[in-house]
N, C-alpha and C positions, 0 to 999 in steps of 0.2 A: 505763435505761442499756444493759440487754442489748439493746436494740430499734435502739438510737441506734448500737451496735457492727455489728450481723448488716445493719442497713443501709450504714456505712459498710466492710463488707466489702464487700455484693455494690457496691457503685458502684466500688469498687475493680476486682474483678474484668471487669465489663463494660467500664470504660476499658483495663485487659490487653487482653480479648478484641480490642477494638475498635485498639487501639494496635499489634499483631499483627498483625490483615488489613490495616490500612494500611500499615503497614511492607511486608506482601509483595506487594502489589501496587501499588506508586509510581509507576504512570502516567499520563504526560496522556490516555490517552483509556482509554475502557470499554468492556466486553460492551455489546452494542447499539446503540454508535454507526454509524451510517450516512451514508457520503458519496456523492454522483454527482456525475457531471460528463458537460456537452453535447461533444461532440465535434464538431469545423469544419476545412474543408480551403477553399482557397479562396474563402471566403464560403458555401459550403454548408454545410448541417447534413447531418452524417454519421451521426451514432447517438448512443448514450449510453454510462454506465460507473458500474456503481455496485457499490459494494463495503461489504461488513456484519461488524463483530466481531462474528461470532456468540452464541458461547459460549466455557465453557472447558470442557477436556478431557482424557484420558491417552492418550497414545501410547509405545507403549515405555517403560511405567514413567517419563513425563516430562511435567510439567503442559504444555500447549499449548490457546494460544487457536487459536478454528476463525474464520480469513475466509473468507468466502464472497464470490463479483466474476458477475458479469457482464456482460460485451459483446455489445449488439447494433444491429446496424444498421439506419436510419432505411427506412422504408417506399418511398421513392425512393432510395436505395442499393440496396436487394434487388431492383432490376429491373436491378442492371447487377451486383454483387457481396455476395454475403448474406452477412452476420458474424453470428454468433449462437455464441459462446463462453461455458459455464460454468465457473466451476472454485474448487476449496476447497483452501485451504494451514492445515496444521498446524504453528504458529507454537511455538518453545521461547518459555515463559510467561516465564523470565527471563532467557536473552538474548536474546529477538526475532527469531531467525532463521531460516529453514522448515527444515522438518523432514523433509515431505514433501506435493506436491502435485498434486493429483488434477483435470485438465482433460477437457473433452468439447466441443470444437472445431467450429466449423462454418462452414467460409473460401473462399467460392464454391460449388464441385463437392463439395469436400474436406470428407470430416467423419472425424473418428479421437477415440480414448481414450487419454488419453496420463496416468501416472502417474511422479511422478519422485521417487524416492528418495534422501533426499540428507544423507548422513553428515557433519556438517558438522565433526568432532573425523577421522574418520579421512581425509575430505579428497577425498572421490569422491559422483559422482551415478550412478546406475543408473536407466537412461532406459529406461521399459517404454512400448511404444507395446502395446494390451490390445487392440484392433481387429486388427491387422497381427499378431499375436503374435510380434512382434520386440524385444529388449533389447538395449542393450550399456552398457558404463560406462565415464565418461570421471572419470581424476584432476582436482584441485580444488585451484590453490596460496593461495586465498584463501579469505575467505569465500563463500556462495552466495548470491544472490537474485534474485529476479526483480522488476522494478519496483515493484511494492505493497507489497511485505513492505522493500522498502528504503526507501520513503517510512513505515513507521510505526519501522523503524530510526533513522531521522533525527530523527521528532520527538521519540524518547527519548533521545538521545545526539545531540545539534545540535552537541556540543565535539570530537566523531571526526571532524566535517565540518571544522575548521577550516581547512586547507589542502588535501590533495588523499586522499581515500578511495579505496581499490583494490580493487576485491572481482570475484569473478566471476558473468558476469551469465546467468542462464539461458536459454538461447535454446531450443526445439524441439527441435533433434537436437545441441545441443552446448553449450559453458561457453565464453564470451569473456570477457577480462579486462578489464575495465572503468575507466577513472579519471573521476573527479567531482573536481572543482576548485568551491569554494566559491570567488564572486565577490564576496560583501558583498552590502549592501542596495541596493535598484531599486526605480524605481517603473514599477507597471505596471497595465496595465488588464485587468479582469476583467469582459466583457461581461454574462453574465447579474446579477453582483450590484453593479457599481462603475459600470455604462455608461458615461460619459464621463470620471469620476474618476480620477484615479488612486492607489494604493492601497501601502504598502512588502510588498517582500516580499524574501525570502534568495532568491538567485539560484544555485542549481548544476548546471552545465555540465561535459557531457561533453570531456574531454579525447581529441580525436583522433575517429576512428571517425563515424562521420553526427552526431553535437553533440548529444545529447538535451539540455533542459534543463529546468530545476524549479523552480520559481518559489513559494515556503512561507513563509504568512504570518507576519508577527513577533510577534504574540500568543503565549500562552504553549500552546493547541492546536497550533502549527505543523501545519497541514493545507496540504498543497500546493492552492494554489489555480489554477495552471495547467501541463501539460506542453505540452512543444512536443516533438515526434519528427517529424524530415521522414527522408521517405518518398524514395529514390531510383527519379527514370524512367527512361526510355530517355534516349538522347542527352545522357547528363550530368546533366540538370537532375531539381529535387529537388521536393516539395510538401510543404510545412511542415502540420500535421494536428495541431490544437490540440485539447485538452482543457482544459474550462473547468469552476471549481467549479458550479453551481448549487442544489446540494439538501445540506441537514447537518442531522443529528439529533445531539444528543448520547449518551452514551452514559450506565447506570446509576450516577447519583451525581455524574455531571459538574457539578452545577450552576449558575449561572448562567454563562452563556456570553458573548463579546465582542458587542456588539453586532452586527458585520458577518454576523451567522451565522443573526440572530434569526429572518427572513425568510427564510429559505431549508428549507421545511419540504417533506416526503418528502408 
């Protein structure tokens, strides 16, 4: 009987424990997941993009997951324009939004260290360029983000997308204000893994400003599976510069995943 008690404690206790970690971390995705995508500009391959939940972490007394991204450009790119950008954002573990984000830039000629500090309660960024040893800081009337860190915003909170999201977007040397209009569902096609199919996904579009838009599948990962950002040329005209899913790893404990994802392995 005492055997039948000291066991029905400890099961007790390890469903606490267990009941606990999952409570405090309730998200669709994990440390370790891994996503890339090809990058196309008028029928060319441009480069890639791939970005990893790292780990987790403490910054300033505040749990934070570490992304890590890289962009770089395809081996026939680098004979006209070489991209080759690092860089790592220190994500708040529970509300998702960076904290602080650490790039090492490489854009033609131009290569800088650019570190961006960013008080997201008192409402300002301080934008350290560590190459240049130049700063300055610009006030913040919304939230902050930069592209990546507000696609894994979305896939935790998809109900703040409902009608039109306003946050400020982090640019290089300043904060723009940014609106996302949530369009509904579309079907669309996703070259590397749908080729001729087409596929649903949640559509959100930039309101005003060049139209980015974000194309996030309707499974319960919502991983964006295409951006479209065009690019302004001279004399007006624009070149649309797509980024396509092709590669997904899950992340630790994710387990089984939607079928469209199985194949697409790092």
């Amino acid at each position: 009987m005492r055997i039948r008690i000291l066991v029905l404690a400890l099961v007790c206790v390890v469903v606490a424990a267990w009941s606990s970690h999952a409570g405090d971390d309730p998200h669709v995705f994990a440390v370790g997941e891994m996503i890339g995508y090809q990058l196309h500009a008028a029928g060319l391959f441009m480069g890639t993009q791939t970005t990893v939940l790292e780990s987790v972490d403490r910054l300033d007394g505040r749990d934070v997951y570490i992304l890590r991204g890289h962009t770089k450009s395809s081996r026939f790119m680098n004979m006209f324009y070489r991209v080759d950008d690092k860089w790592l954002v220190f994500v708040d573990r529970h509300e998702l939004v960076p904290l602080r984000l650490e790039k090492d830039m490489w854009e033609g000629k131009r290569k800088a260290s650019l570190i961006y500090h960013i008080d997201q309660q008192g409402k300002r960024v301080v934008f350290e360029n560590t190459t240049s040893g130049s700063s300055k800081e610009k006030e913040a009337e919304y939230l902050v983000f930069d592209l990546f860190t507000l696609a894994y915003y979305y896939r935790q909170y998809p109900e703040r997308f409902d009608d039109v999201f306003t946050f400020e977007f982090l640019e290089e040397r300043n904060l723009k204000t940014v609106h996302f209009k949530n369009e509904g569902e579309v079907m669309i096609k996703v070259v590397p893994i749908s080729n001729r199919k087409k596929i649903p996904a949640v559509k959100l579009k930039q309101v005003g400003g060049i139209g980015i838009e974000i194309y996030v599948s309707t499974d319960e990962l919502r991983i964006p599976l295409k951006i479209v950002t065009p690019a302004r040329l001279k004399k007006g005209r624009t070149l649309n510069v797509e980024m396509n899913l092709d590669k997904y790893k899950p992340g630790e404990g994710q387990g089984d995943i939607p079928e469209l994802y199985r194949d697409l392995t790092f």
